[in-house]
N, C-alpha and C positions, 0 to 999 in steps of 0.2 A: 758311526763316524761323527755323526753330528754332535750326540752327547761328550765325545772325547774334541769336540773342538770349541764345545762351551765352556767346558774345563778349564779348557787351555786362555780361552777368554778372559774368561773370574779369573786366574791365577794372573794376571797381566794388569788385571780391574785393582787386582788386591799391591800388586806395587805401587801403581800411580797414588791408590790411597794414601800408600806410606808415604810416600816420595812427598804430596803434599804439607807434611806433621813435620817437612825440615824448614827450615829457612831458605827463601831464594826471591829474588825477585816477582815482580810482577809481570814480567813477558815470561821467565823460566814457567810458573805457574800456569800461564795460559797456553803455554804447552806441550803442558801437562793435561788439560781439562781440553784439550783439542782432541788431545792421543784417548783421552778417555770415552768422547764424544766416537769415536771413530771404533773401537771397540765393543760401546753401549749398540751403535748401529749394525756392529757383524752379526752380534746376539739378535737385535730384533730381527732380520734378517731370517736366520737359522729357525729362530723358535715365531714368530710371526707374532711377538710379544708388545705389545702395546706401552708395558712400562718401562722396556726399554727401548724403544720408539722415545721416549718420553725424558728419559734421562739422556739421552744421545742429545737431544735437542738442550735441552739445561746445561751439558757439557758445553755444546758450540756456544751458548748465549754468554755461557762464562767467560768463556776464551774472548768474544767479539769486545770484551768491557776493555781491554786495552788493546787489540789490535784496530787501531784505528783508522781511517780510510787514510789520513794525513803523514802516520808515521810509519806505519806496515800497510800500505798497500795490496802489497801479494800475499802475506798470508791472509789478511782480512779477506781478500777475495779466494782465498782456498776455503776459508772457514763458513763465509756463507755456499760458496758451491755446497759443500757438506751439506750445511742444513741444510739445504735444497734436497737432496737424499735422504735425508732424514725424515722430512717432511710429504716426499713421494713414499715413502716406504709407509708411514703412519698411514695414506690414502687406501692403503688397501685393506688398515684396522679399522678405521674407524673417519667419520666427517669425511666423506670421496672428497665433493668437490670444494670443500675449503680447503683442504689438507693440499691439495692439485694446485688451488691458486698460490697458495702459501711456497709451494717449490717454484713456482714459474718465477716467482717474484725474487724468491730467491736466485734463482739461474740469471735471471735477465739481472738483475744488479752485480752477477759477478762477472757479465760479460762487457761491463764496464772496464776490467783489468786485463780479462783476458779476449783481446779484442784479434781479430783476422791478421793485422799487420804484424803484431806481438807474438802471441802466440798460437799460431793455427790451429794445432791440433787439436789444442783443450777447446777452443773455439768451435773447433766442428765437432768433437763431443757432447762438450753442452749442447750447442743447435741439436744435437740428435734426439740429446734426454727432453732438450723444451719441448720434440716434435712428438714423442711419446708421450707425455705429460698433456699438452694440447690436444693429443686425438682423446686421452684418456677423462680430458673435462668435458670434450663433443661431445659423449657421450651422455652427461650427463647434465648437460644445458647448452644454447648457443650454439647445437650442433654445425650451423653452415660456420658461422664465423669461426669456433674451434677449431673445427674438420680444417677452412684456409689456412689458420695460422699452423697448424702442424705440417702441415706442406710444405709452405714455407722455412719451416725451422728446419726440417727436411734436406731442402734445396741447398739450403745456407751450408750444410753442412757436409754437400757434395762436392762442393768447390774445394775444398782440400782432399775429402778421402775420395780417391780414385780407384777405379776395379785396377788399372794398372801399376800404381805405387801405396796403396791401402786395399786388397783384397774383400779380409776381414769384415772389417770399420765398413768397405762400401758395403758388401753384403746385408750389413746387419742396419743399414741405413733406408737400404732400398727396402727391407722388409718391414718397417717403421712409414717407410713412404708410403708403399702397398696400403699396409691397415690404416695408414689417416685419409687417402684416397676410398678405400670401402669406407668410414666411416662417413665421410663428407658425402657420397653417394646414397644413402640414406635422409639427407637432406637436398641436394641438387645433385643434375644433371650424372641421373644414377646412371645411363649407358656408358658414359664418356669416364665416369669417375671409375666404374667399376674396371672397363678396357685398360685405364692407367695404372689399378690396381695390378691388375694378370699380370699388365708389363714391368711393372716395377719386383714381384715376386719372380717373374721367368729370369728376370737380370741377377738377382743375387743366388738362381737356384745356376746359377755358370760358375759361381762359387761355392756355395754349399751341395756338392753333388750326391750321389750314396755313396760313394767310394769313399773320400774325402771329408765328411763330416757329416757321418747317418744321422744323428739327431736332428742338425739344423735340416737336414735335406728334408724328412719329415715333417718338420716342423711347418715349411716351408708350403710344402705341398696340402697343407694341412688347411695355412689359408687361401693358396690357389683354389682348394675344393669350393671354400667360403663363398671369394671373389664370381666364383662360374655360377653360384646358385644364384647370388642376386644379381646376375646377371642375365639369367636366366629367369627373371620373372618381369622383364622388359621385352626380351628378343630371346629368338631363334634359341625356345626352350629346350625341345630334344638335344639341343648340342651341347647346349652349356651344361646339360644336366648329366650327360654324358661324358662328359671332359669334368666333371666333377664326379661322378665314380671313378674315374681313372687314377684322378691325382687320390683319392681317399684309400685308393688299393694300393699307389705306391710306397703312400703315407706308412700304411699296416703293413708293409714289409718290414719295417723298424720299430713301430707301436705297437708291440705284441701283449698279450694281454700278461703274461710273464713280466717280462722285463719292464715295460711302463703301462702299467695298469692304467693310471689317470691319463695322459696323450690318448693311450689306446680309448678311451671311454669317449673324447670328445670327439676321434675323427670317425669313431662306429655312429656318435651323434648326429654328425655331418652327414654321413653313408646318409642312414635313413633319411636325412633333409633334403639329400638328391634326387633317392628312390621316389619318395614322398611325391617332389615337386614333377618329376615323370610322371608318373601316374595320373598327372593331370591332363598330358597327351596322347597317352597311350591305352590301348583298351584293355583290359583283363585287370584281375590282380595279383599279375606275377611279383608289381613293381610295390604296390603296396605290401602282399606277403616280405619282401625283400627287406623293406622300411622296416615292420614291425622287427624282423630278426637283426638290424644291426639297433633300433632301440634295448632290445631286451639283451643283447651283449654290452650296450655302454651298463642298464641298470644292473650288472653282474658286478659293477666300479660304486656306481651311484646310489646312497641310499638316505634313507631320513637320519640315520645315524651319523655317516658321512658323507661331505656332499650334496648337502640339500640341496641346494640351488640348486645345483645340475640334473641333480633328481626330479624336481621340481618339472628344470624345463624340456627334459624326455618326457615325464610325461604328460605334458601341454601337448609335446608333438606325435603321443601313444595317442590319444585323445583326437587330432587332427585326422590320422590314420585311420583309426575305425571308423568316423565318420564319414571318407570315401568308402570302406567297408559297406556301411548300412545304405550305400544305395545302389548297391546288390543284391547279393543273397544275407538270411539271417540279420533282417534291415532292425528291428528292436534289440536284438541281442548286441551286436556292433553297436546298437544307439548306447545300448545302459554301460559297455565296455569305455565309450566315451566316456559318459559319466563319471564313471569310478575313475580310469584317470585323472578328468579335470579336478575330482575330488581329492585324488593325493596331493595336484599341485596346490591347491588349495591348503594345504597341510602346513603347507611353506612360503606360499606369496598371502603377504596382508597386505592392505588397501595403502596405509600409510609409506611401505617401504617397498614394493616392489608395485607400482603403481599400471603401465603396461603388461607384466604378467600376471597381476593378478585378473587384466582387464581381458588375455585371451582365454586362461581360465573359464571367465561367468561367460565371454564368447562362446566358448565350444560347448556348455553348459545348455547357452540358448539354442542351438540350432541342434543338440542332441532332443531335450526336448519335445519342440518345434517338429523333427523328424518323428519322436515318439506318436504325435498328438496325429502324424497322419495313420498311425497303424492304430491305437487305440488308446480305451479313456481320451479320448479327445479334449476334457476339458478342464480334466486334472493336468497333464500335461501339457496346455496352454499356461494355466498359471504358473509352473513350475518355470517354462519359457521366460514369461512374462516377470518372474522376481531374480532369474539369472541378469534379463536384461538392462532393469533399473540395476542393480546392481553394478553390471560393467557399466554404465552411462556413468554412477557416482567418481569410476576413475578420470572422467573426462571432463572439461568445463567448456564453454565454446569458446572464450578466450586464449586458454594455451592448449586446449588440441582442438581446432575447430572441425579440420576433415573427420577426425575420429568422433567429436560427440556428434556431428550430422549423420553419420553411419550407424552409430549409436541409435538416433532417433526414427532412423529410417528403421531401422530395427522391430522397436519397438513399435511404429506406426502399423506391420507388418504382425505382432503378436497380439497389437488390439484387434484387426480386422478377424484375425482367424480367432480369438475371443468371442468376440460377436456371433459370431458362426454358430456357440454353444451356447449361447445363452436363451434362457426360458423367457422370460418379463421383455416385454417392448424396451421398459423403464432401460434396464440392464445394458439390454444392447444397442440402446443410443446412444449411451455414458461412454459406453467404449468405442463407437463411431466418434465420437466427440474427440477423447483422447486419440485415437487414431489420427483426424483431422490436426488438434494441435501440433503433435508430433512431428507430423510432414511441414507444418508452419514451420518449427525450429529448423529442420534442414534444410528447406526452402530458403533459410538466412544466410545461411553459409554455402550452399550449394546456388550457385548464379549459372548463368546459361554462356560463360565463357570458357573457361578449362575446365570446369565441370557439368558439361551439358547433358552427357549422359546418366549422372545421377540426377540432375536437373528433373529428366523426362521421368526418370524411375518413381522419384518421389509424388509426380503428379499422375503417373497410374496408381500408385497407393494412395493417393487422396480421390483418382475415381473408386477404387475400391471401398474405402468410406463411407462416399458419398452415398455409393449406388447403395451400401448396405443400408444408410441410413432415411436412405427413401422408403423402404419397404416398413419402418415403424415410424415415421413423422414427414410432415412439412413435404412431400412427396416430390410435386413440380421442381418446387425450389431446389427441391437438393437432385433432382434429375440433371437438372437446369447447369446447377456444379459440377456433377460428373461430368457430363457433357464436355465445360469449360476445362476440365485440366484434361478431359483427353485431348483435348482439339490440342493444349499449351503439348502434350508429347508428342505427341502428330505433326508437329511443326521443327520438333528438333531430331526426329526420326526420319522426316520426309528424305528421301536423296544418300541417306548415311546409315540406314540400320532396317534392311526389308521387312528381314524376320519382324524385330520389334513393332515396327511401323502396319504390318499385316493384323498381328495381335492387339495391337491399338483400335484399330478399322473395325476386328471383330466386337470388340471392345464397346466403341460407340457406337455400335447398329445394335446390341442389349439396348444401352441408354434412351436408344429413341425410339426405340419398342417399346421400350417401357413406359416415356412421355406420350407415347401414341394414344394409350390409354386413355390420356388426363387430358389432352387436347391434340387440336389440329393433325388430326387421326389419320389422314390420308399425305397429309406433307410428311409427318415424322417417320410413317410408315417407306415410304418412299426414301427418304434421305437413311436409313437403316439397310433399305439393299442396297443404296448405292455404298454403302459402307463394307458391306459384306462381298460387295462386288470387287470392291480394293482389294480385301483381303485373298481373294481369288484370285490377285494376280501374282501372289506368291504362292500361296498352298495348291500347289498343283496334284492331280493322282498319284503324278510317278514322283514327285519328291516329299511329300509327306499324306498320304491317303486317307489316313483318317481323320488329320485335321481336315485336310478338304471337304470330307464328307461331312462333319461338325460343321462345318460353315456353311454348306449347301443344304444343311437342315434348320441352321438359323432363317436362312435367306428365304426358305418354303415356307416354316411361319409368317415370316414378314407378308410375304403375299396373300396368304390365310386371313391374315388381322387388314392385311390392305382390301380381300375382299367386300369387305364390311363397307366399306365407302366408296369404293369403286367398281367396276365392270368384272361381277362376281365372278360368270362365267370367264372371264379370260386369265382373272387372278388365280381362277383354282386347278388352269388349263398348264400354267407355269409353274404352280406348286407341284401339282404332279409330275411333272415331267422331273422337277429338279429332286423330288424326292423319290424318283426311280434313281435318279443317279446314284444317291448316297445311297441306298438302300442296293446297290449293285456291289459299290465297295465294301459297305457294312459285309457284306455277306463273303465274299469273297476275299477277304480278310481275314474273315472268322474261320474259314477253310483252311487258310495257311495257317492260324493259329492253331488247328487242334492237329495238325499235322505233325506239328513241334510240340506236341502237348503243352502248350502256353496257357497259366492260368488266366490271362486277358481273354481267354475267348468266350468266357460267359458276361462277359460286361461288351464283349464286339456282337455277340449274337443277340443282346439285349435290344441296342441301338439299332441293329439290323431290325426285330420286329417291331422297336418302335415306328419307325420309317415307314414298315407295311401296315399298321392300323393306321398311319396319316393319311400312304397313298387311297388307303379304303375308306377314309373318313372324305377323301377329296374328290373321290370316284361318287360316292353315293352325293352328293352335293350338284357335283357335274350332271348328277342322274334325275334327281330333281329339277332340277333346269330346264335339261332337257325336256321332260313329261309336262312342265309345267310349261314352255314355250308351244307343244306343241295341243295341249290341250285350248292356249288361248290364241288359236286358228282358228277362223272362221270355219264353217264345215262346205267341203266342196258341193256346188250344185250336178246334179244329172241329169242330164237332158234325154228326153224321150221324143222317139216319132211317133 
């Protein structure tokens, strides 16, 4: 049908030519090169053709040389509405967002003729197309301010079409409003934008029902699904993410992979983006299995031949899927599955022109991995980490994505410390303590302790991380000294708002002043190191997390061990033991339920268990000396005889 209505095109293309080769005037002529404009644009339209994109716009430009603002009015404001069309249509060949502003400008100067009083309808039309047009340049810059003004145009243009005398028109207005309210919610006040979203899509699906117009209803429902996911990554995730499989299965009652292969590919995309984001709350991987099979139905649509994008950005989110995968079962296999996804997407996002996907791409890259480097080659697959990561940093500057390059850095902070980790030469792994340290500098710039407090505090455990590594090959005190100091700065923004964290902090700085114990003031540091561990004891309790607890009450036994040295040895080693029966009760009793369940953790729990019992026997035989030795330096009793 389409190549028989191109036909019919050129055969209509091919009169006006003639028609021009007569004599006529100069308005006759310009509309003539109007009607031709108008026809060049059906073509680009149909075939998605850039050259006639290109001549459509040549036609109008002809036509405008005498329809003048002064003596034709209305048609001169017919002929730029046109280009205005023209020009949105070209946006989706080629230049998005110049091509975008180039119709806006157009629209908004032909709303100079066709104004609210005059003409309303075309008035609320245009508003509508501006309102598209503007969500469609939020997108690609200026998001908040685009994302407002499409709302806007929006609004303007609900003042005539009414659900009660414009059905139609409002439907497809409020579905225009929806998507510039999700868009804008990607920049501000995502709860609020997203809720106006739903509600602007539930309003026109009282129009577009299934009975009544199954495409649109679909259609509809298609960005309902959209709206509920990111809304669902604010609030009350199981619901939204739930009410987003809902709408994507009503969706596929009319997206059938028959009849619209493409609709069908994008709401199975949606599917898994719902399952996907489940799975973040719920435990098994029914909901991940789920994700994976409506990916692999959209890639049944999507390919490197056609569709790449979309190919692309499945499997970005094939990619996201195995990586909750690998921290399961088959945790390398899922890891390199990642890979090879992010690798197709790679196939099709370049740095230059898909600058955020190419940037989750070397993402999923790093933290596949980052995951590899914990199962093995540890230090091959740090590197491998570590050139995904610079890599995505390059899509970011701190100027125009500041949050993203600080996440970026934090990143990175995070694949020098566990670099260091592997490395041979002192030399080596100070280099990469060093860049670790810088790293957390640059997010430390961006991340402040107001709306971002919580990265705040994250960044300055990764700079205790550093530090503390970089104690153990130079400058020892000193860089104790720094760990110390940023634990204390996340200790402070944790106190009262984040237990968990603020307990692993606690554990955190009773290492560091164990370790300063060594180098100085032996018995204060020692001391200030249980009272550290003693913090964290007020969270890690038996019954809610057992083995941490016991990790902690075996730090806390050393501490007294190393505090014996300068204090009241006997009583120090009287409290080490006792605390190292505790852990040494859990270790073991742990290790019991683990071979229960044949849990491969229970040779790494029965390990800690005997470590515990050579401490207790290292603290018993000490106690024991003590003892022999207090009692040997007693005088000897006298006996008296009659």
């Amino acid at each position: 049908m389409r190549a028989e209505d191109v036909k019919e095109y050129e055969k209509a293309l091919a009169v006006c030519e003639k028609m021009l080769a007569f004599e006529m005037d100069s308005l006759q002529k310009s509309n003539i090169h109007r009607k031709m404009g108008d026809i060049h644009l059906e073509i680009a339209k149909l075939e998605k053709s850039k050259v006639s994109c290109s001549r459509a716009l040549h036609a109008y430009q002809k036509a405008l040389e005498v329809y003048s603002a002064e003596r034709y009015p209305g048609n001169r404001a017919r002929v730029v509405r046109s280009l205005g069309f023209a020009y949105a249509a070209m946006s989706d060949l080629e230049d998005r967002a110049e091509n975008l502003k180039r119709a806006i400008d157009a629209w908004e100067k032909s709303l100079r003729f066709f104004t609210l009083a005059s003409f309303p309808f075309d008035y609320a039309s245009l508003q509508n197309e501006l309102g598209s047009a503007y969500r469609k340049l939020a997108e690609q810059k200026n998001r908040s301010e685009n994302g407002k003004r499409a709302v806007m145009a929006c609004k303007e243009s609900l003042k005539i079409f009414t659900f009660k005398d414009n059905p139609q028109q409002y439907a497809d207005v409020k579905v225009c409003l929806g998507s510039a309210y999700l868009t804008l919610a990607e920049a501000i006040d995502r709860s609020d934008n997203c809720k106006r979203a739903i509600e602007a899509y539930s309003r026109a699906l009282q129009v577009h029902t299934l009975e009544r117009s199954p495409e649109q209803y679909a259609a509809v429902k298609n960005n309902l699904a959209i709206a509920h996911i990111a809304l669902s990554e604010v609030e009350n995730k199981r619901e939204n993410c739930r009410l987003a499989i809902q709408a994507c299965g009503d969706a596929l009652q009319v997206r059938t992979l028959e009849r619209q292969p493409l609709p069908y590919a994008a709401t199975q995309n949606n599917l898994g983006n719902a399952y996907l984001t489940l799975a973040e709350v719920e435990e098994g991987m029914e909901n991940c299995e789920r994700a994976l099979e409506a990916y692999r139905n959209a890639l049944q649509i999507y390919s490197l031949g056609q569709f790449q994008e979309q190919y692309a950005a499945t499997q970005n989110n094939l990619g996201n899927v195995y990586l909750i995968l690998a921290e399961g079962e088959d945790r390398a296999e899922n890891c390199m599955r990642a890979v090879r996804a992010a690798e197709e997407a790679l196939k099709v996002y370049r740095l230059q022109d898909h600058l955020e996907d190419y940037a989750e791409s070397q993402g999923i890259l790093w933290l596949a991995y980052l995951t590899l480097a914990e199962i093995e080659y540890r230090a091959e697959n740090c590197l491998l980490a570590l050139e995904a990561c610079q890599e995505r940093l390059r899509a970011y500057s701190a100027g125009e994505k500041p949050l993203e390059y600080a996440s970026c850095q934090k990143d990175l902070a995070i694949t020098y410390c566990w670099l260091a980790d592997t490395e041979v030469s002192a030399e080596a792994k100070a280099e990469d303590c060093r860049k670790a340290v810088a790293a957390c500098g640059e997010a430390l710039q961006v991340y402040g302790t107001g709306d971002h407090a919580k990265e705040h505090a994250e960044v300055q455990m990764l700079l205790w991380a550093a530090y503390s590594a970089l104690a153990e090959v130079e400058n020892r005190s000193l860089n104790c000294h720094k760990a110390i100091g940023a634990c204390e700065a996340a200790l402070g923004i944790y106190a009262g708002k984040s237990p968990a964290d603020y307990a692993d902090a606690q554990r955190n700085l009773g290492y560091s002043y164990l370790t300063l114990a060594e180098m100085e003031s032996m018995a204060e540091n020692c001391q200030r190191a249980i009272d550290a561990y003693d913090a964290a004891l007020q969270f890690y309790t038996p019954d809610k997390a057992p083995l941490e607890y016991a990790d902690v009450l075996r730090d806390q036994a050393f501490a007294y061990v190393a505090l014996s040295e300068v204090d009241d040895k006997e009583e120090c080693c009287k409290k080490a033991l006792k605390i190292y029966k505790k852990a040494f009760k859990i270790y073991s009793g742990t290790a019991t339920e683990l071979e229960e369940k044949s849990d491969p953790t229970v040779v790494e729990t029965r390990d800690l268990a005997e470590k515990c019992h050579r401490s207790m026997e290292a603290c018993k035989r000490i106690l024991k000396v003590i003892k022999k030795s207090k009692k040997a330096s007693q005088p000897p009793r006298r006996s008296e005889h009659d």
